[in-house]
Structures are given as structure tokens and as C-alpha cells.
C-alpha positions in Angstrom: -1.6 -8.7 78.8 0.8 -6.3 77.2 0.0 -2.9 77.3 -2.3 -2.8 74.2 -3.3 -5.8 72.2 -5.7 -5.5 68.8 -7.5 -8.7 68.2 -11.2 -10.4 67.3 -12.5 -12.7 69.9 -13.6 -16.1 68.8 -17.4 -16.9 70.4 -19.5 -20.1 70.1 -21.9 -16.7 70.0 -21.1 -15.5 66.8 -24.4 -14.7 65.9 -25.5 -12.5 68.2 -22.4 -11.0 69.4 -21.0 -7.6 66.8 -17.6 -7.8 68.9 -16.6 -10.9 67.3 -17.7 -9.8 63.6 -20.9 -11.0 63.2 -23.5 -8.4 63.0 -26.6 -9.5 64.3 -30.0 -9.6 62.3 -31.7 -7.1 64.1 -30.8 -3.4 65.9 -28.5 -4.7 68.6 -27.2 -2.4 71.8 -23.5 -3.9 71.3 -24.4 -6.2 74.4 -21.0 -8.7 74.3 -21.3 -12.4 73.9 -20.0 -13.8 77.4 -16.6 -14.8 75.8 -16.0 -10.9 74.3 -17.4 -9.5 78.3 -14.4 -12.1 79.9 -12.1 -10.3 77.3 -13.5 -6.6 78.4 -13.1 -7.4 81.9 -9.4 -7.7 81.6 -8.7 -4.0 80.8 -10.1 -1.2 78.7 -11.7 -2.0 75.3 -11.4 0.6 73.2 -13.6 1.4 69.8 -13.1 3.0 66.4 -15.8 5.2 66.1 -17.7 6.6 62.5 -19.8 10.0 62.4 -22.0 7.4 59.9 -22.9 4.4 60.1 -21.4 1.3 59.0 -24.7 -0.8 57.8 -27.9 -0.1 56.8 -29.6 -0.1 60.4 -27.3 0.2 62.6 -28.0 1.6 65.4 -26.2 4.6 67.2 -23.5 3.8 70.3 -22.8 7.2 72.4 -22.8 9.7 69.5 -21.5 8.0 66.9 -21.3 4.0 65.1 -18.6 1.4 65.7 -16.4 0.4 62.7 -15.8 -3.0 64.1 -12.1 -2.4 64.9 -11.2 -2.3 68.7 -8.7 -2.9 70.6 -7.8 -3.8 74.7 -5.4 -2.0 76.4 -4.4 -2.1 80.2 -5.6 0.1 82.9 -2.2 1.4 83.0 -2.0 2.6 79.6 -5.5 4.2 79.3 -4.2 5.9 82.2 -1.5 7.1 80.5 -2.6 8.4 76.9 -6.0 9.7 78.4 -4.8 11.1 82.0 -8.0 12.8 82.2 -10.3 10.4 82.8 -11.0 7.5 85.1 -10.5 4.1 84.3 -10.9 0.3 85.6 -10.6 -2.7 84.1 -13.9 -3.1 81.9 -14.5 0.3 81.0 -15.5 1.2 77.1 -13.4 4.0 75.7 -15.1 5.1 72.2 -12.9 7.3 70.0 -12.4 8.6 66.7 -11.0 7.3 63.9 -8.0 9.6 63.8 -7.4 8.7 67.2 -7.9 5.0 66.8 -5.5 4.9 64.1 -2.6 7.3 66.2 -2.9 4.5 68.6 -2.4 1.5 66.3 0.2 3.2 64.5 2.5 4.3 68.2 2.1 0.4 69.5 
């Protein structure tokens, strides 16, 4: 993997997975599809994050509602740009927006 990599995964799962764009019919807890956990496994996923939500319904994830953009990065270069906190491959890193986008636009 290079250090940062911005993609959708494709799942058989579509259905009931919101990490591979489909948003399920009812309130999900952002559980992946077993395709999308393989992906998460391999580094740190990390999520664009709205004060609001996104749909009618959806339900709140630490604070605050996925956009639906995210993006894996090594352990390595979570490390890096957030030297604060701990990381190992499979860990969820939600952030804002602003931050998101500083990200996207430095890789």
C-alpha cells in the first residue's frame, strides 16, 4: 500500500455495507461488509466527518455523521500527521471535513 490511498471498495455486500456506497434501509452502526473489514485491516481507515447528517435517518458515529468519503492510510503515516495518538493497522480515525480535505489535497 502506498502511504495513503482514497478509494470505494467493491462488495458482493452492497446492500448492507455504507463503506462501499450503499446506504442500507434501515439505521446501521457502520458495521463493514467483510470485503471493506479485509480493506480496514490493512492500515488506518480514515472518515470525513459532518456536524449534520447526510440522510434523513442516519444515525450518529462518535459525535458527528460520515459523508461517505474515506480514505486508508498506513500505520506509518497516521503516525506521522497525528503523532499523538496510537495507532495499528485497523483502527478508525474520524475527522473533520477541513481536515479530510488538508489530507487529500497534501497526497
Amino acid at each position: 500500500m502506498k502511504d495513503l490511498n482514497f478509494f470505494a471498495v467493491e462488495s458482493e455486500d452492497k446492500d448492507n455495507c455504507f463503506w462501499c456506497g450503499a446506504i442500507p434501509e434501515t439505521e446501521d452502526d457502520y458495521t463493514p461488509c467483510k470485503n471493506c473489514e479485509k480493506t480496514i485491516n490493512t492500515g488506518v481507515m480514515i472518515i470525513e466527518m459532518d456536524e449534520e447528517p447526510q440522510f434523513e435517518g442516519q444515525p450518529e458515529m462518535d459525535g458527528g455523521y460520515p459523508t461517505g468519503r474515506w480514505g486508508m492510510m498506513t500505520v506509518e503515516m497516521a503516525r506521522f500527521l497525528f503523532p499523538e495518538k496510537p495507532f495499528m493497522e485497523g483502527t478508525i480515525l474520524p475527522i473533520s471535513q477541513v481536515m479530510f480535505q488538508m489530507i487529500v489535497d497534501k497526497m
